[in-house]
N, CA, C and O atoms as a printed pandas DataFrame, in Angstrom:
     atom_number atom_name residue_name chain_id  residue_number  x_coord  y_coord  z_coord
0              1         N          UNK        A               1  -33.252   15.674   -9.105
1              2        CA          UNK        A               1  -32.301   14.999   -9.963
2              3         C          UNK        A               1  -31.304   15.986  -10.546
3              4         O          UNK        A               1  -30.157   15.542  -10.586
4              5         N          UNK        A               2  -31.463   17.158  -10.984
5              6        CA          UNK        A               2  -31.006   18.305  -11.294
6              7         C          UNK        A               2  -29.803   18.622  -10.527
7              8         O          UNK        A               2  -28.636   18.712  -10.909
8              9         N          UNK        A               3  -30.358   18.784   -9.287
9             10        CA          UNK        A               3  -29.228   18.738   -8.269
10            11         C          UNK        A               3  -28.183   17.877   -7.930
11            12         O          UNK        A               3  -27.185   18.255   -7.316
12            13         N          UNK        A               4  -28.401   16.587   -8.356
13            14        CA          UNK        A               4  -27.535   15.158   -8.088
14            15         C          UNK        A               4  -26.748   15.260   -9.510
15            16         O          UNK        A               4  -25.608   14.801   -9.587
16            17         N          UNK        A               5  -27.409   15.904  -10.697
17            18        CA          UNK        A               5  -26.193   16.204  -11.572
18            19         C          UNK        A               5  -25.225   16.948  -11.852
19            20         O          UNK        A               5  -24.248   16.553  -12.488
20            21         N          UNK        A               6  -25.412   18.456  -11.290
21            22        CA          UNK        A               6  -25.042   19.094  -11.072
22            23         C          UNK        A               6  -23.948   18.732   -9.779
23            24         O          UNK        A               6  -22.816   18.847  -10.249
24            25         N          UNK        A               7  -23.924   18.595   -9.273
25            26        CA          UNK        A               7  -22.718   18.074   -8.162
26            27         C          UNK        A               7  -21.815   16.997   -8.830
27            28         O          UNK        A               7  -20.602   16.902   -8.642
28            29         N          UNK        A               8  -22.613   16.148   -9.686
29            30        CA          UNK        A               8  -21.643   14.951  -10.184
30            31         C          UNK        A               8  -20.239   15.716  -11.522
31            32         O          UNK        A               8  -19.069   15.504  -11.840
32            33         N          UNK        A               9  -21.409   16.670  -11.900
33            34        CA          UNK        A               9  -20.705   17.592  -13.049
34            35         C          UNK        A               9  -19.784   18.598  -12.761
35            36         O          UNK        A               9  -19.100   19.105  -13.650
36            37         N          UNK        A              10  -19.695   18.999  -11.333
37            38        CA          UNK        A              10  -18.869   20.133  -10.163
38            39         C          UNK        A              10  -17.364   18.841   -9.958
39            40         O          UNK        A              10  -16.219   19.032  -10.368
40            41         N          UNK        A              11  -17.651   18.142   -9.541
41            42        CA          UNK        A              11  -16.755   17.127   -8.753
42            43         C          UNK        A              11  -16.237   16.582  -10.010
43            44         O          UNK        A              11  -15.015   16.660  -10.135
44            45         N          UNK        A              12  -16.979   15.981  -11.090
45            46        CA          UNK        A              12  -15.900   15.818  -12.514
46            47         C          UNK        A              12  -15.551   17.233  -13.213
47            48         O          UNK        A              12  -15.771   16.966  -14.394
48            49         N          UNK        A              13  -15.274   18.129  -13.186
49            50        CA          UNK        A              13  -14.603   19.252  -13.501
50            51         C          UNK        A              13  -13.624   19.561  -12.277
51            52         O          UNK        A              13  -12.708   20.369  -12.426
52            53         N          UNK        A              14  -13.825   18.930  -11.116
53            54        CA          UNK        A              14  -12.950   19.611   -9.992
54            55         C          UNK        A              14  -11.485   18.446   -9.968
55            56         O          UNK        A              14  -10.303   18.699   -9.735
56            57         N          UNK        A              15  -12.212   17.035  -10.337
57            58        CA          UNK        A              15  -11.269   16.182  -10.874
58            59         C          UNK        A              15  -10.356   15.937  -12.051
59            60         O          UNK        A              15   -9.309   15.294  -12.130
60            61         N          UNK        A              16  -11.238   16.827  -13.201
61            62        CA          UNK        A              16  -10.007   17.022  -14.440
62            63         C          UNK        A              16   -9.143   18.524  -14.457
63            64         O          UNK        A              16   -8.200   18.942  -15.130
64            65         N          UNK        A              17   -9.971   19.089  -13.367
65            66        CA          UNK        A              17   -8.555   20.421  -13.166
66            67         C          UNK        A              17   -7.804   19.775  -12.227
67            68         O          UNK        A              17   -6.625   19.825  -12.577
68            69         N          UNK        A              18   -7.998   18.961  -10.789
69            70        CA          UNK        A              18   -6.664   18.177  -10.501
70            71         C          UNK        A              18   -5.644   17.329  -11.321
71            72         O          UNK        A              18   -4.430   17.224  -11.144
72            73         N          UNK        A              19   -6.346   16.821  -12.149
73            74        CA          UNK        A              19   -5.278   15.721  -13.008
74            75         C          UNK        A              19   -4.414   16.941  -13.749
75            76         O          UNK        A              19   -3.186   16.844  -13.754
76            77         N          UNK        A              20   -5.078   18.125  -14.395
77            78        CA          UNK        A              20   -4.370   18.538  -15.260
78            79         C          UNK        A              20   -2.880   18.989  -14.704
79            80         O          UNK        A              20   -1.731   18.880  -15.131
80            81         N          UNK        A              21   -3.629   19.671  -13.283
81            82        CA          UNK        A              21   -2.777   20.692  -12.401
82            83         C          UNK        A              21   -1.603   19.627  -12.281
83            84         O          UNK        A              21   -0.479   20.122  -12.205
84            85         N          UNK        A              22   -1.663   18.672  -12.260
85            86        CA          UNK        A              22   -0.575   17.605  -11.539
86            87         C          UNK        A              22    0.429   17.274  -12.647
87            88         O          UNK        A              22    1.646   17.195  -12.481
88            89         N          UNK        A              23   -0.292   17.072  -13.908
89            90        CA          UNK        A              23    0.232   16.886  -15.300
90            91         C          UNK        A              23    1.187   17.940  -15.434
91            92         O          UNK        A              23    2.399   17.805  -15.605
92            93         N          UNK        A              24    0.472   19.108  -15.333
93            94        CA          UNK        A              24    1.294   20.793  -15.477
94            95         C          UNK        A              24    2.779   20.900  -14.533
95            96         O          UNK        A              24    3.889   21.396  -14.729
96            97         N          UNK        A              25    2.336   20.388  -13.779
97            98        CA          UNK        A              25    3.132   20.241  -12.551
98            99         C          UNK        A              25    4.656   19.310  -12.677
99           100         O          UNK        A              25    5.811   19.543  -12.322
100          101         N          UNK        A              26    4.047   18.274  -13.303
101          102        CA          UNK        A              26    4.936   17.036  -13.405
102          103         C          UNK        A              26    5.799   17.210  -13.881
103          104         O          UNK        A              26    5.322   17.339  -15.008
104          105         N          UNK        A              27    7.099   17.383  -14.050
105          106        CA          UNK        A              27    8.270   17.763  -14.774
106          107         C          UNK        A              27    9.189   15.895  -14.746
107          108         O          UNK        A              27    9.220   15.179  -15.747
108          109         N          UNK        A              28    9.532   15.677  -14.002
109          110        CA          UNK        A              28   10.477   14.044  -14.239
110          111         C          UNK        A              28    9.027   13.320  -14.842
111          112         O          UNK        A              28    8.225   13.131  -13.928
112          113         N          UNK        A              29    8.642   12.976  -15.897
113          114        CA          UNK        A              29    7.692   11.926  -16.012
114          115         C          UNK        A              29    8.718   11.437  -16.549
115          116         O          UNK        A              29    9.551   12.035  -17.231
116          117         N          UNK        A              30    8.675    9.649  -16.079
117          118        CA          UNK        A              30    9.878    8.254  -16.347
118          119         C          UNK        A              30    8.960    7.738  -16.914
119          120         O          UNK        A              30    9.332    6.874  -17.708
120          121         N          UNK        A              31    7.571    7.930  -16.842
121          122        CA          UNK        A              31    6.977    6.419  -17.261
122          123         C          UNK        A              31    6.425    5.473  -16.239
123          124         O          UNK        A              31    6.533    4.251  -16.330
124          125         N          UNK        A              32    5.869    6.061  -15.331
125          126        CA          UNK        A              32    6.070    5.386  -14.289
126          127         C          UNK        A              32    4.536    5.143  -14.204
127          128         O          UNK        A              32    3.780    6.073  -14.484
128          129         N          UNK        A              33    3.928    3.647  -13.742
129          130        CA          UNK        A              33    2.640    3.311  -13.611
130          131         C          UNK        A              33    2.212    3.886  -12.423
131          132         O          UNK        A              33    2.565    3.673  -11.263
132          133         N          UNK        A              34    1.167    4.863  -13.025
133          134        CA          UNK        A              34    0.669    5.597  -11.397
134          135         C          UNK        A              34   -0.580    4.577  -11.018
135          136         O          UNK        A              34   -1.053    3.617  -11.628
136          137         N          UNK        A              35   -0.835    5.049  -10.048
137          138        CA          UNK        A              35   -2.457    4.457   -9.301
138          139         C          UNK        A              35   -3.487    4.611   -9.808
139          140         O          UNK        A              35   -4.546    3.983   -9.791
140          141         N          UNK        A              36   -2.989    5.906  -10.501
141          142        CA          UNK        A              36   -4.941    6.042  -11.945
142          143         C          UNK        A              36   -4.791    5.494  -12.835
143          144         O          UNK        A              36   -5.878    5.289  -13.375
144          145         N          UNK        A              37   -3.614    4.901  -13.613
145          146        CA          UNK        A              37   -3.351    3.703  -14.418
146          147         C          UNK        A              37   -4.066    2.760  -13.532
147          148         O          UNK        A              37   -5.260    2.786  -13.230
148          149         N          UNK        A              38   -3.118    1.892  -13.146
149          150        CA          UNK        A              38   -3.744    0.830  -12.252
150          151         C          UNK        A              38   -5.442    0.758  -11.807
151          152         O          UNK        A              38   -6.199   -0.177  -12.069
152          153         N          UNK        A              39   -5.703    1.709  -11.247
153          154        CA          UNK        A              39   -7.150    1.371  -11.121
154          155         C          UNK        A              39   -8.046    1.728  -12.534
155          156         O          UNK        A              39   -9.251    1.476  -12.541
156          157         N          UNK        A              40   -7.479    2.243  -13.552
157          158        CA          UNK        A              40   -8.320    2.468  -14.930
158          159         C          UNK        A              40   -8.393    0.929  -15.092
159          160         O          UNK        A              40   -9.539    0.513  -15.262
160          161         N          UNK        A              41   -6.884   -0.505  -15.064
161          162        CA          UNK        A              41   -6.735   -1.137  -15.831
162          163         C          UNK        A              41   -8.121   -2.138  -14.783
163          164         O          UNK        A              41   -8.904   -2.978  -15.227
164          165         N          UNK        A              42   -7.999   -1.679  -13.469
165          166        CA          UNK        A              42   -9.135   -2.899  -12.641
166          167         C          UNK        A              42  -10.542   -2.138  -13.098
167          168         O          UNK        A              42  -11.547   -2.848  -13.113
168          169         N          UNK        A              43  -10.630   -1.241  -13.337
169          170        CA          UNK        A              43  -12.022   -0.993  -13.785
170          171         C          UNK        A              43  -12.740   -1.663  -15.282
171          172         O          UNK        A              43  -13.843   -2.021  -15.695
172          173         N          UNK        A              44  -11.129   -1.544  -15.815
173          174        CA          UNK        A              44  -11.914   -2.095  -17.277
174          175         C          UNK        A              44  -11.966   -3.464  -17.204
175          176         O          UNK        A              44  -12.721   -3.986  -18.024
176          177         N          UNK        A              45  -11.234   -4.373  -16.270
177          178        CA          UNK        A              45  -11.043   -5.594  -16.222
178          179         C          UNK        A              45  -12.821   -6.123  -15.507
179          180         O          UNK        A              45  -13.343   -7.167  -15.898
180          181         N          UNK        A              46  -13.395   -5.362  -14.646
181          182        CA          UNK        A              46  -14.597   -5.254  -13.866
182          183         C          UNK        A              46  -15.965   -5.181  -15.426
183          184         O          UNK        A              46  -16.965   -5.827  -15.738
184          185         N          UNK        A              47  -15.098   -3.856  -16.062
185          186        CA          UNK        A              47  -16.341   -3.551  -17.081
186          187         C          UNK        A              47  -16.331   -5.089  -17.976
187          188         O          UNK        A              47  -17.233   -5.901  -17.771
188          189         N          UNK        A              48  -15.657   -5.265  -18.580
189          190        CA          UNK        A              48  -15.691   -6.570  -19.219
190          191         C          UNK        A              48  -16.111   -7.857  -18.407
191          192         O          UNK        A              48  -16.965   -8.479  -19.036
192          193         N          UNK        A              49  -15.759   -8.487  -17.137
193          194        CA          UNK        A              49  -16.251   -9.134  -16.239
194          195         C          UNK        A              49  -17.680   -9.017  -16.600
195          196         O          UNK        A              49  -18.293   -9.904  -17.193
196          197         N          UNK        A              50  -18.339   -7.556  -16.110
197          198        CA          UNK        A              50  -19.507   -7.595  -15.843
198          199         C          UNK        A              50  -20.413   -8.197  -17.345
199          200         O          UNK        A              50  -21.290   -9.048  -17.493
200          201         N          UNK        A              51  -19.695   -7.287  -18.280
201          202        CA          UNK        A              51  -20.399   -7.560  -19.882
202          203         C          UNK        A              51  -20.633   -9.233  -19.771
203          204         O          UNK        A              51  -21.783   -9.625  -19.574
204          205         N          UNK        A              52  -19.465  -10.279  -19.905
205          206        CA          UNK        A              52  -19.635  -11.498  -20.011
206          207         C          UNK        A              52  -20.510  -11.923  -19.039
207          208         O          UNK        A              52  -21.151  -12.892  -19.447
208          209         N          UNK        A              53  -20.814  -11.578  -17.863
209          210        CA          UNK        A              53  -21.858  -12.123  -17.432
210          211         C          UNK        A              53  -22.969  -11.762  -17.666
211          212         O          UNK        A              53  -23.824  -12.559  -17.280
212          213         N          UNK        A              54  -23.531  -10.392  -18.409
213          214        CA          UNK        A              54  -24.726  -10.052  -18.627
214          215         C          UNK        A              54  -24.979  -10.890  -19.637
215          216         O          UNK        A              54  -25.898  -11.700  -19.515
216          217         N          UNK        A              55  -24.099  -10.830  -20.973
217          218        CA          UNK        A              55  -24.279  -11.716  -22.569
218          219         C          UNK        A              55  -24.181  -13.279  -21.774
219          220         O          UNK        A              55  -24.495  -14.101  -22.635
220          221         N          UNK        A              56  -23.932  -13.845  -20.736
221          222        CA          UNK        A              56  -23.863  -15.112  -20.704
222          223         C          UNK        A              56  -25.438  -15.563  -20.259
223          224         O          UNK        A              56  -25.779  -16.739  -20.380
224          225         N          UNK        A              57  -26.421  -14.478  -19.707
225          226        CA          UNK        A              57  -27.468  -14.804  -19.166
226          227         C          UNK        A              57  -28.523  -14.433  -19.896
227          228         O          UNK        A              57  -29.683  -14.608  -19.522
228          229         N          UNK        A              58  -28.126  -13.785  -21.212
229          230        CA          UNK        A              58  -28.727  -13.097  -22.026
230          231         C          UNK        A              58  -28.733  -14.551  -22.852
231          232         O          UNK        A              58  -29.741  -15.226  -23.062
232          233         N          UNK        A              59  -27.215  -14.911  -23.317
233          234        CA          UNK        A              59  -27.660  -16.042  -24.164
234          235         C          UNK        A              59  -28.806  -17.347  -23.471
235          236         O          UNK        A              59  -29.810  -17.816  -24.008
236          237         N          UNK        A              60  -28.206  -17.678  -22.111
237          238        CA          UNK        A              60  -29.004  -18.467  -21.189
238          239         C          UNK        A              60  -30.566  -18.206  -21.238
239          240         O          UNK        A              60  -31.214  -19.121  -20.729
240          241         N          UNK        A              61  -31.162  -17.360  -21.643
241          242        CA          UNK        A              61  -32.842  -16.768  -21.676
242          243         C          UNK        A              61  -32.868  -17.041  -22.340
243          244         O          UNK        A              61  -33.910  -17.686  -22.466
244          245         N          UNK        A              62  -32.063  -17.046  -23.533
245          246        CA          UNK        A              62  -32.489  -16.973  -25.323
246          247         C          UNK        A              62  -32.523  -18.414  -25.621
247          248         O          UNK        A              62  -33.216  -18.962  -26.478
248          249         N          UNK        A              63  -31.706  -18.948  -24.828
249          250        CA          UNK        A              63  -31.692  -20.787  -25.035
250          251         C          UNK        A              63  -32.588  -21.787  -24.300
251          252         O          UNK        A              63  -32.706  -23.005  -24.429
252          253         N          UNK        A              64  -33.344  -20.665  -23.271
253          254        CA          UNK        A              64  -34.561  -21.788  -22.663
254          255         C          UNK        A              64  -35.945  -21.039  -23.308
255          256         O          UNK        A              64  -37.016  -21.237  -22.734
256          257         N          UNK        A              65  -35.894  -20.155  -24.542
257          258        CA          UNK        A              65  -37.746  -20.047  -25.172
258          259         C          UNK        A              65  -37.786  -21.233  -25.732
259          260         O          UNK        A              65  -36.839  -21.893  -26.159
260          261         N          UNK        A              66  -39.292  -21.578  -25.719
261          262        CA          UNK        A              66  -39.363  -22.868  -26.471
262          263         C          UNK        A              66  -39.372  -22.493  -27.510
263          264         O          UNK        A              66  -39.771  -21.329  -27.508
264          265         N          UNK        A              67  -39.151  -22.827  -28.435
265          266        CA          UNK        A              67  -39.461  -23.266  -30.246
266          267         C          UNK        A              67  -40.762  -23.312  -30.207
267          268         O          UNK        A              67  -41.239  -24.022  -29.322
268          269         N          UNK        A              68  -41.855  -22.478  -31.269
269          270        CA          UNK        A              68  -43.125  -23.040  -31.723
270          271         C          UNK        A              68  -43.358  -24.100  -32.782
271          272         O          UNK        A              68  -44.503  -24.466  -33.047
């Protein structure tokens, strides 16, 4: 497991020195919606998706215990 974190922790450090490098790099920023926008906004749209269906099945359990 050690090892599977360690690679996850290599590859997210190898990914925030690309973003930075590109940032550093970037001289015309307009404002312009990049693709890591865009897929941040479908991920969070996914994270919330998923939430309402967990709390919808969560309430659904909680509404079939019987009453003593």
């Amino acid at each position: 497991m050690l090892e599977l974190q360690v690679k996850v922790l290599a590859a997210w450090h190898r990914a925030g020195d690309t973003l930075r490098n590109r940032a550093a790099h970037e001289i015309d920023d307009r404002g312009e919606v990049t693709a890591a926008t865009v897929l941040i906004v479908i991920l969070v749209i996914a994270a919330i998706a998923a939430g309402g269906v967990i709390a919808g099945k969560i309430i659904s359990n909680a509404e079939a215990v019987p009453t003593p």
